[in-house]
SESEFI-761578 format. One record per residue: residue number from 1; residue in three letters; x, y, z of N, C-alpha, C in turn. Coordinates in pm, 1 decimal, padded with zeros to 6 digits, always signed. Layout:
N
<site NUM,ALA,<X,Y,Z>,<X,Y,Z>,<X,Y,Z>>;
...
This chain:
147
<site 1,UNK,<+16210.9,+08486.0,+09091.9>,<+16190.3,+08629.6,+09100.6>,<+16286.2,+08698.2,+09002.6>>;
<site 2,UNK,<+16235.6,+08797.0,+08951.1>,<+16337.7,+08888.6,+08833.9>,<+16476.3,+08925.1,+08929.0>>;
<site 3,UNK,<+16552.0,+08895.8,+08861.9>,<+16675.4,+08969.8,+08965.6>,<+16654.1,+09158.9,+08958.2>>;
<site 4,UNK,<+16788.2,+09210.9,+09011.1>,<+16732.4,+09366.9,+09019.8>,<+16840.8,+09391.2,+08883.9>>;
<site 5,UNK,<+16872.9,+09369.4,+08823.6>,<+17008.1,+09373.8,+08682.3>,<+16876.9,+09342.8,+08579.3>>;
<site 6,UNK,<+16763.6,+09224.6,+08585.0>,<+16698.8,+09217.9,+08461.7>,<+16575.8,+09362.6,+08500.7>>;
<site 7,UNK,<+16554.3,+09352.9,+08621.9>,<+16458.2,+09465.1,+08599.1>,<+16510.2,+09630.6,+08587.4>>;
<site 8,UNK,<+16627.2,+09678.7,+08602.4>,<+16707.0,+09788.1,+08565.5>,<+16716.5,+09775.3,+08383.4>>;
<site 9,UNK,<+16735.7,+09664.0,+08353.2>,<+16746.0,+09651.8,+08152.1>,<+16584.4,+09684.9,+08110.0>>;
<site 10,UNK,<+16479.5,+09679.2,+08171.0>,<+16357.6,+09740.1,+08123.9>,<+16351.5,+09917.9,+08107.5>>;
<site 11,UNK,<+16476.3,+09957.6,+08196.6>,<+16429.4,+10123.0,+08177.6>,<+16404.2,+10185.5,+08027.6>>;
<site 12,UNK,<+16331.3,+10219.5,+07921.4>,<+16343.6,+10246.1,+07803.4>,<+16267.0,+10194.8,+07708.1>>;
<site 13,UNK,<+16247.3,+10053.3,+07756.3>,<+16175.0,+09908.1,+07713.6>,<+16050.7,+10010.9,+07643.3>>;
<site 14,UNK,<+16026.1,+10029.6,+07496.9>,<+15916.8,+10036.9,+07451.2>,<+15805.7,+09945.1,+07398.3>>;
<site 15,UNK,<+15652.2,+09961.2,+07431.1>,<+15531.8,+09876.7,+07409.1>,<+15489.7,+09953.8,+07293.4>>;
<site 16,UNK,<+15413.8,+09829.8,+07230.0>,<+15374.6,+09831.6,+07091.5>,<+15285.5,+09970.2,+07118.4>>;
<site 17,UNK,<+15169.6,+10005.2,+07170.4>,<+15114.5,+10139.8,+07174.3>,<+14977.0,+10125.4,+07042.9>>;
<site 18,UNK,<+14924.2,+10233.0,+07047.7>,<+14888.4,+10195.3,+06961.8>,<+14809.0,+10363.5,+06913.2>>;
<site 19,UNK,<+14657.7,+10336.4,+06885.3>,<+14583.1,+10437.6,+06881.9>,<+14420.5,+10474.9,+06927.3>>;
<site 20,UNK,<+14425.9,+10544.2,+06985.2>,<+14278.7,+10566.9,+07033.2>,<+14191.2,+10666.4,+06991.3>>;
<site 21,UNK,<+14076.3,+10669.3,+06985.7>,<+13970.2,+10795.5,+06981.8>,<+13884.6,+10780.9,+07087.4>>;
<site 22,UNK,<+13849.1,+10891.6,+07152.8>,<+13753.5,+10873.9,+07289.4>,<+13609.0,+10899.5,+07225.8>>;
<site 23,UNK,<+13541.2,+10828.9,+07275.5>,<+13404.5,+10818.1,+07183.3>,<+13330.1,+10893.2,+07342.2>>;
<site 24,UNK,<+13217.2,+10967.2,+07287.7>,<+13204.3,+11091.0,+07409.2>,<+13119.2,+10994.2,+07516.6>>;
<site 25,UNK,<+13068.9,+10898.1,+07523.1>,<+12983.9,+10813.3,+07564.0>,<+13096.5,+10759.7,+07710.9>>;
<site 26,UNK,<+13241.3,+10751.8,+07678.4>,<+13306.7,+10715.8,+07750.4>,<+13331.7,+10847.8,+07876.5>>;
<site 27,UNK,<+13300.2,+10940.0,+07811.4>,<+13337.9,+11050.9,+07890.1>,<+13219.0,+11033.2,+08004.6>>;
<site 28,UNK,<+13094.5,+11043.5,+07959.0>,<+12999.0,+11006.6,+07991.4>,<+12969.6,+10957.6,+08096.8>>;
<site 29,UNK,<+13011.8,+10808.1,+08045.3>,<+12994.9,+10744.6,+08155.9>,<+13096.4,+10761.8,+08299.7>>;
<site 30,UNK,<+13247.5,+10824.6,+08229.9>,<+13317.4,+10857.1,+08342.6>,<+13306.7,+10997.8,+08462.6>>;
<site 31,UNK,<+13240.7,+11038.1,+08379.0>,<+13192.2,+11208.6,+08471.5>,<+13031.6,+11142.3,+08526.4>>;
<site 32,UNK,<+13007.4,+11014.4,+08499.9>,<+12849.1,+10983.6,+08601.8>,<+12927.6,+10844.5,+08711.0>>;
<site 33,UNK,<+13033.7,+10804.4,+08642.8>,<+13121.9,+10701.6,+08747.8>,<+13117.8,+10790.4,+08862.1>>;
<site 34,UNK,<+13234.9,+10935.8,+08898.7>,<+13303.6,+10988.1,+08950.1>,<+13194.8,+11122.4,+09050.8>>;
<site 35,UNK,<+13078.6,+11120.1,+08948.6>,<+13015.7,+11215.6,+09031.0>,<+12996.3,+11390.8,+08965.6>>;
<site 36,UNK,<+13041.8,+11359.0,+08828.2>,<+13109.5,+11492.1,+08787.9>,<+13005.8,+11549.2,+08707.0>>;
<site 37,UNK,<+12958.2,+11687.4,+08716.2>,<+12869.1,+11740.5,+08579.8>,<+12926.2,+11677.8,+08497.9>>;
<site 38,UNK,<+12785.9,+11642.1,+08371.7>,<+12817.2,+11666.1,+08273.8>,<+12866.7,+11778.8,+08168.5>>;
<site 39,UNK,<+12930.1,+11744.4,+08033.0>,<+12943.8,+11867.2,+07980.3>,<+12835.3,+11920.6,+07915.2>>;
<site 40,UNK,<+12881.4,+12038.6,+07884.7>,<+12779.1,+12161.1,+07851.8>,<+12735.8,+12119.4,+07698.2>>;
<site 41,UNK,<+12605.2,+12117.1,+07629.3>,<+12631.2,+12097.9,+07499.3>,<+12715.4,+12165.3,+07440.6>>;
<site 42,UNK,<+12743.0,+12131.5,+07312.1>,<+12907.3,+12188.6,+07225.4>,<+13007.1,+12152.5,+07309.1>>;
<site 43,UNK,<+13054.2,+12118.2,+07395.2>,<+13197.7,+12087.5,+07503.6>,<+13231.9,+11947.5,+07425.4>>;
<site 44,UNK,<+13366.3,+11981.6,+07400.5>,<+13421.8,+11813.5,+07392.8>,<+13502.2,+11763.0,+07436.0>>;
<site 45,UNK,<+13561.2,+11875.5,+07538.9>,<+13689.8,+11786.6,+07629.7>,<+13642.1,+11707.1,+07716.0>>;
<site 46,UNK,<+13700.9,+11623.1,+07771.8>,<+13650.0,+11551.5,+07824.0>,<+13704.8,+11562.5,+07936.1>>;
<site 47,UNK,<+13669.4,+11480.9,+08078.0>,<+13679.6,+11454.8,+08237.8>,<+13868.3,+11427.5,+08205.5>>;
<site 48,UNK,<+13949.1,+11450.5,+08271.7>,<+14058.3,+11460.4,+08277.5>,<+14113.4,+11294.4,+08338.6>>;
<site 49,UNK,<+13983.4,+11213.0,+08441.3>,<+13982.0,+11045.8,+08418.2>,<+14027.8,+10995.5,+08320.7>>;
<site 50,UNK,<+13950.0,+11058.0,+08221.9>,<+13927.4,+10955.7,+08117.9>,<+14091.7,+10940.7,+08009.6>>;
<site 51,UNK,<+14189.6,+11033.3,+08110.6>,<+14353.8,+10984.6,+08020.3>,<+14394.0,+10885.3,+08092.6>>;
<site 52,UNK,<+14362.8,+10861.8,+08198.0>,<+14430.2,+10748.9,+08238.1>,<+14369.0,+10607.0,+08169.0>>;
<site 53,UNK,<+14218.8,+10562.7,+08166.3>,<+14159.0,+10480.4,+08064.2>,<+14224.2,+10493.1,+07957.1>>;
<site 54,UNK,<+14222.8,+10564.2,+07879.9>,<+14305.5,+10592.6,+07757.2>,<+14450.3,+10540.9,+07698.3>>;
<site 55,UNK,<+14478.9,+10539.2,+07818.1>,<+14615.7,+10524.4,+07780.5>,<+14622.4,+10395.4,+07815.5>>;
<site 56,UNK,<+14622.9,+10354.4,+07964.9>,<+14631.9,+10197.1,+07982.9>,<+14547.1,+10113.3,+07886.1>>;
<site 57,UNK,<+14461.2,+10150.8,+07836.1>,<+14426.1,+10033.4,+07733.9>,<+14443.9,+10082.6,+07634.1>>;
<site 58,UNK,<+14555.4,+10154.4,+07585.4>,<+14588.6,+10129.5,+07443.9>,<+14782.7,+10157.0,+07429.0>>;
<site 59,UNK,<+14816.6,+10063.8,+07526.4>,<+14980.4,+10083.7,+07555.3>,<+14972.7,+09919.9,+07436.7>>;
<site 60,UNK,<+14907.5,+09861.0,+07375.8>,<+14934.0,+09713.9,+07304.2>,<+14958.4,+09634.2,+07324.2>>;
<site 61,UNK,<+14940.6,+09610.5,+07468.2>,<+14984.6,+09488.9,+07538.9>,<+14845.6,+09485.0,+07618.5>>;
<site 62,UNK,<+14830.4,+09305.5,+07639.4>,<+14708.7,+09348.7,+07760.8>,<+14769.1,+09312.3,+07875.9>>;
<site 63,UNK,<+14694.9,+09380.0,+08026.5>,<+14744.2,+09384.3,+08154.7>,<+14798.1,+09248.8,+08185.4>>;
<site 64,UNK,<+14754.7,+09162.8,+08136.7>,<+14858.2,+09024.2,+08217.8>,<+14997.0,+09020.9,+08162.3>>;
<site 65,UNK,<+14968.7,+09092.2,+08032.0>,<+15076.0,+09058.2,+07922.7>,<+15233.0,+09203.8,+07996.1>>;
<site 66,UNK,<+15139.3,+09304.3,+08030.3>,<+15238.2,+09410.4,+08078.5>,<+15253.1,+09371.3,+08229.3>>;
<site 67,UNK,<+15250.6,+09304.1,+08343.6>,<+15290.6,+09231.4,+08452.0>,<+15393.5,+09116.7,+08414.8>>;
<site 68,UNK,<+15373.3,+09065.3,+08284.6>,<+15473.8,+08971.3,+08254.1>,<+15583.5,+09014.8,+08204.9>>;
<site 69,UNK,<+15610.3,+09100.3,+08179.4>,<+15728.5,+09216.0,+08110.3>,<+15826.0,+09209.2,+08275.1>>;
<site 70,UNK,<+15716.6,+09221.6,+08366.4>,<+15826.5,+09274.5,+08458.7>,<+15816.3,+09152.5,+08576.2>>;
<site 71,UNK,<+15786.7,+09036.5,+08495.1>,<+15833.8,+08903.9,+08599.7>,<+15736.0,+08887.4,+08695.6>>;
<site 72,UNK,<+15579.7,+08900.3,+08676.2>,<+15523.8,+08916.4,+08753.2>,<+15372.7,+08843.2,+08740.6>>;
<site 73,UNK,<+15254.6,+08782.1,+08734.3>,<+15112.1,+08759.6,+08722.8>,<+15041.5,+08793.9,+08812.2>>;
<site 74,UNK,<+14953.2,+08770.3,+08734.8>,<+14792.7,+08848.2,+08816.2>,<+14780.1,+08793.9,+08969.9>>;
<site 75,UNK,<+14805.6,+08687.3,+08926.8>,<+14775.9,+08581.9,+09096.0>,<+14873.7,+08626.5,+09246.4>>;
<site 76,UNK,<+14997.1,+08737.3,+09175.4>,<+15115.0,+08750.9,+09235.2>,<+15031.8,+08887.9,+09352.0>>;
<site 77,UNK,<+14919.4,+08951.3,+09279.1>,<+14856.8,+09029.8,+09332.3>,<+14948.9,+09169.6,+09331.4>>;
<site 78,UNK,<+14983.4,+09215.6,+09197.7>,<+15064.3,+09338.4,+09147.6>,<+14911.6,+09430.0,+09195.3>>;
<site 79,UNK,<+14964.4,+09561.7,+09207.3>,<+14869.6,+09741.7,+09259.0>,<+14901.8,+09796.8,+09147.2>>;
<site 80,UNK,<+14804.7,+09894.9,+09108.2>,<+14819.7,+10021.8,+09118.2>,<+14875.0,+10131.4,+09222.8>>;
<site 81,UNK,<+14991.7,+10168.3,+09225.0>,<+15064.6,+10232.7,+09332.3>,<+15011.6,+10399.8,+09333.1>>;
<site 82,UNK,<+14983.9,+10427.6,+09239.0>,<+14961.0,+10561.5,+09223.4>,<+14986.9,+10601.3,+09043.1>>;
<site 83,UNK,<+14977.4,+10694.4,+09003.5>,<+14948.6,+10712.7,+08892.8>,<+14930.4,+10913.8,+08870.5>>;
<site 84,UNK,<+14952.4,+10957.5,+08772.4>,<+14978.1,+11136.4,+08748.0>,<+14946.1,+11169.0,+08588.4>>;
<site 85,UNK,<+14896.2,+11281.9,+08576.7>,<+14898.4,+11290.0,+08422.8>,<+14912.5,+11410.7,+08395.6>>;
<site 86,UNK,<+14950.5,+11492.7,+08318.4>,<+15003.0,+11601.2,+08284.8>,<+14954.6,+11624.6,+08151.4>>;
<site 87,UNK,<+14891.1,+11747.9,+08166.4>,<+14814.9,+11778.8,+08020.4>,<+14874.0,+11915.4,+07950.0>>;
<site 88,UNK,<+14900.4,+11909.3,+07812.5>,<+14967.5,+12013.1,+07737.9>,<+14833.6,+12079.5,+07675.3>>;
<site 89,UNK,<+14717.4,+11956.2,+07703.7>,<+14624.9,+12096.9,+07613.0>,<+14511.3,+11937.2,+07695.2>>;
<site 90,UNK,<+14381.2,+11999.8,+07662.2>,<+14218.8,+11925.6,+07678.4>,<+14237.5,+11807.1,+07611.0>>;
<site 91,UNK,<+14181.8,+11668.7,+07648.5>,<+14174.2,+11593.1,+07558.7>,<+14038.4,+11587.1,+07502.5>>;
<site 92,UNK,<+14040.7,+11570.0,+07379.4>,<+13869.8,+11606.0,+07323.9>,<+13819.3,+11470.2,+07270.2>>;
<site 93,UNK,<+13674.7,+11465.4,+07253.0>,<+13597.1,+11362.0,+07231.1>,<+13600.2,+11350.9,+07060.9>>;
<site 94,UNK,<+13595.8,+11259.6,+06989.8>,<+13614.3,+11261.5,+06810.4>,<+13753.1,+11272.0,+06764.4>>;
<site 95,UNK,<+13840.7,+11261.8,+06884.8>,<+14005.3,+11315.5,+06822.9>,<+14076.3,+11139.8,+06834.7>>;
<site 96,UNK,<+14150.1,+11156.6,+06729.4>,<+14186.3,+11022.9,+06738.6>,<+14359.0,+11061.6,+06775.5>>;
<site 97,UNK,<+14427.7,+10991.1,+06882.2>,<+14524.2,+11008.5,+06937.8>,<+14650.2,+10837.3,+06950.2>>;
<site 98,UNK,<+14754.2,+10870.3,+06938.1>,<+14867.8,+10826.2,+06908.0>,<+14921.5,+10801.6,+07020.9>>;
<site 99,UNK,<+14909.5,+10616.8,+07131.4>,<+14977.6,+10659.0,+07231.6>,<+15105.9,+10521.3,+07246.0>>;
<site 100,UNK,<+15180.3,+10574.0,+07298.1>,<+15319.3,+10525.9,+07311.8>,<+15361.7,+10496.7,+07436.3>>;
<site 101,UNK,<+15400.0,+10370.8,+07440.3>,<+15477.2,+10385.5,+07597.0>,<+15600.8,+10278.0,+07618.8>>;
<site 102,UNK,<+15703.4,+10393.0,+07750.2>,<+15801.4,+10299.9,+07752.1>,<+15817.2,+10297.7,+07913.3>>;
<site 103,UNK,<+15912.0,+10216.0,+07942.8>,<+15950.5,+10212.8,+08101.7>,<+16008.2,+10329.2,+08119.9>>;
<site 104,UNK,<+15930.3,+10371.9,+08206.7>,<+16063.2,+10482.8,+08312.9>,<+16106.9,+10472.8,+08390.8>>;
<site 105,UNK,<+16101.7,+10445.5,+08463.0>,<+16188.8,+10401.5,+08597.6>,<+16143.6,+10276.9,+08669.4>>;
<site 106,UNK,<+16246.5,+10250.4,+08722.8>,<+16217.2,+10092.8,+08827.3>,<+16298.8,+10091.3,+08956.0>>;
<site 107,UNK,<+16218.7,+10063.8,+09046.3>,<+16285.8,+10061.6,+09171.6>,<+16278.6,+09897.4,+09257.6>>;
<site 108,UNK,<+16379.2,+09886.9,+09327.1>,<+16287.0,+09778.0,+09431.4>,<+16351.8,+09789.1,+09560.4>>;
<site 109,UNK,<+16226.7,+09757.8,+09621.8>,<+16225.2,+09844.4,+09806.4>,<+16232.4,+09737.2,+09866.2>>;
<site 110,UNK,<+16258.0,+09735.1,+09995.1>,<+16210.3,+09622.5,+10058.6>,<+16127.6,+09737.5,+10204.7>>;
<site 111,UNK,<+16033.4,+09634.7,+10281.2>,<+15939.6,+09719.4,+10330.4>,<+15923.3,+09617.0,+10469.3>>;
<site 112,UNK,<+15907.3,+09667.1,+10582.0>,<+15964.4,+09605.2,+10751.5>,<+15832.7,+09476.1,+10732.5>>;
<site 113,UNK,<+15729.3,+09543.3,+10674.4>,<+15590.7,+09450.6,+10697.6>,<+15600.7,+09390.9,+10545.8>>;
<site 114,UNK,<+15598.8,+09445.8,+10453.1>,<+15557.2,+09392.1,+10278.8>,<+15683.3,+09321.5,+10266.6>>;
<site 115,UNK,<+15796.0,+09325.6,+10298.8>,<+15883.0,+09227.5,+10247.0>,<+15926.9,+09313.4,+10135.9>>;
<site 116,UNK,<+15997.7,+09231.2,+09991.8>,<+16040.9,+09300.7,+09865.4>,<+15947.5,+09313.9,+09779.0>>;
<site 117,UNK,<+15927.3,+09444.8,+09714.4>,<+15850.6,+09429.5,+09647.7>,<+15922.3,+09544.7,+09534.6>>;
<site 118,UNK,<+15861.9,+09582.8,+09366.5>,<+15964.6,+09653.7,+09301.1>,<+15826.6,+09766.4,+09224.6>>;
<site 119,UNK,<+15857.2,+09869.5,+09210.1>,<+15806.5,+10009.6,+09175.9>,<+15846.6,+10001.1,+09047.6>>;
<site 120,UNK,<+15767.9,+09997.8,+08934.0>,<+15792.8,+10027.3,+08798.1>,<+15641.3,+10122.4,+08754.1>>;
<site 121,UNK,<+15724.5,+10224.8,+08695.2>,<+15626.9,+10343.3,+08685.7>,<+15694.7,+10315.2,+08491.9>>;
<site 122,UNK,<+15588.4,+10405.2,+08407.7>,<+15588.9,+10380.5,+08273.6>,<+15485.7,+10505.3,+08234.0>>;
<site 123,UNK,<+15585.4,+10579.5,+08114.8>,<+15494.4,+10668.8,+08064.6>,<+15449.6,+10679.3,+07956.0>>;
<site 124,UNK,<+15298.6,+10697.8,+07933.0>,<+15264.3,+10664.1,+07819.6>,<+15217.1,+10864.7,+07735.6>>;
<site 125,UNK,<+15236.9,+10826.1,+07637.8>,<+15236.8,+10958.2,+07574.4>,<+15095.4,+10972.8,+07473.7>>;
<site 126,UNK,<+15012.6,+11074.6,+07480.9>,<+14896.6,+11061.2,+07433.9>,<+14916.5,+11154.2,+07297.9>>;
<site 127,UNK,<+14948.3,+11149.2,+07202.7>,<+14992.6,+11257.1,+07096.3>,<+14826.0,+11283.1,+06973.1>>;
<site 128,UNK,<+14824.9,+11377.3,+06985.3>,<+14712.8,+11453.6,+06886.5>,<+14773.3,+11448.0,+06737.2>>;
<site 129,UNK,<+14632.1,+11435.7,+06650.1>,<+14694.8,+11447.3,+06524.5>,<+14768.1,+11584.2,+06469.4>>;
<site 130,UNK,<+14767.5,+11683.4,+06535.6>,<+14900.0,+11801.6,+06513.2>,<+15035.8,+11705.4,+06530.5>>;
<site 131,UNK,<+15033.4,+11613.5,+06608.0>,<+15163.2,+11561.2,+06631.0>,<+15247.9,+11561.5,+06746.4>>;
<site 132,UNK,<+15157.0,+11691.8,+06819.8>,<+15191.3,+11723.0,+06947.2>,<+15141.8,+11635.1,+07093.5>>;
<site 133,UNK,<+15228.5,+11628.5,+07186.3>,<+15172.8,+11584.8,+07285.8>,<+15037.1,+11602.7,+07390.7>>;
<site 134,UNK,<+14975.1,+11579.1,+07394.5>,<+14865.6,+11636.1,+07437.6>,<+14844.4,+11625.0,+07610.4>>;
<site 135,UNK,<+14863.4,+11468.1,+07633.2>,<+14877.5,+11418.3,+07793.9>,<+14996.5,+11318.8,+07765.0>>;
<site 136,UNK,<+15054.4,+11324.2,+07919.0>,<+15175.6,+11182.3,+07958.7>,<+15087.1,+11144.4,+08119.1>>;
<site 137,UNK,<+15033.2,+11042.1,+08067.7>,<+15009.9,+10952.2,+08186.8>,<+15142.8,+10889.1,+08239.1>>;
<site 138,UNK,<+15134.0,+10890.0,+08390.0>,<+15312.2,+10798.8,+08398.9>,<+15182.4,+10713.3,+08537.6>>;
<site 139,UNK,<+15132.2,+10588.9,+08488.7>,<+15119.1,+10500.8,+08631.9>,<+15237.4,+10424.7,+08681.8>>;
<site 140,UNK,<+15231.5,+10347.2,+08802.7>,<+15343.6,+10322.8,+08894.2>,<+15273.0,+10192.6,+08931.6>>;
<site 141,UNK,<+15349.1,+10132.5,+08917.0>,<+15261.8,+09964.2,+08899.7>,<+15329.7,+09922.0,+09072.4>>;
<site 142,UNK,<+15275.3,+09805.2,+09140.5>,<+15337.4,+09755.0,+09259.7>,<+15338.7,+09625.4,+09244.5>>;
<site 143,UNK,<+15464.5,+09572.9,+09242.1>,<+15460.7,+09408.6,+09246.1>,<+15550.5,+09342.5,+09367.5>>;
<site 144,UNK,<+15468.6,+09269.6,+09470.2>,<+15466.7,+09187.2,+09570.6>,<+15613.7,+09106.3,+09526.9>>;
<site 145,UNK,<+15715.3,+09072.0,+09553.5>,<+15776.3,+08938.0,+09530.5>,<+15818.2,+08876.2,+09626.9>>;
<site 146,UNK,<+15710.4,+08737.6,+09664.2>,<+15723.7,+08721.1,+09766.9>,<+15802.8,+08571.8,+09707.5>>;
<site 147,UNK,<+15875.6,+08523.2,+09815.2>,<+15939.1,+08365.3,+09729.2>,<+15881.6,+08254.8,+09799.5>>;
């Protein structure tokens, strides 16, 4: 199991990141996933879903590869704990965006029924070609460590 000293040295830890464009088809399909009108013709922002997709698949690592960062595999049966996103402006469909991510915080709990398990949340930054930030997804990952 990671001790709690190697998983405190991840706070900061930046992932390769990379770049995305939301192709409107994705929007699409995520406002008919969720239940949501579609948009209006001419509209190109898109379902406010579709930053969290966004971002987790384009932090440059793939998901087994970002569970292994923090001492952990698929089989270990890591969550989604929860997850938030914060928008400085619409994210639009045809925009190609710049996203970045590092650790933010890490915790580890122990729990009367779950035993130990450790809270690593990570924010990824969605930046527009102005340069500006557009969304910060921060998800909160859950990993089981059971021995």
């Amino acid at each position: 199991m990671i001790t709690e000293d190697e998983l405190s040295a991840l706070v900061g830890h930046r992932m390769p990141g990379g770049r995305a464009r939301i192709e409107p088809y994705v929007d699409w399909l995520t406002r008919d996933v969720v239940g949501a009108p579609q948009r209006a013709p001419g509209d190109d922002t898109v379902h406010p879903a579709v930053a969290f997709l966004v971002a987790q698949g384009n932090v440059g690592l793939e998901l087994e590869e970002v569970f292994a960062l923090f001492g952990a595999r698929s089989q270990d049966g890591p969550m989604l704990g929860e997850w938030s996103v914060d928008f400085a402006r619409p994210l639009r469909t045809g925009v190609d965006y710049d996203v970045t991510c590092r650790v933010d915080r890490v915790r580890r709990k122990r729990g009367a029924r779950t035993g130990v398990f450790d809270l690593a949340t990570v924010e990824i930054g969605l930046d527009g070609p102005d340069g500006a930030r557009h969304a910060t997804v921060r998800p909160t990952y859950v990993f089981p460590r059971r021995s």
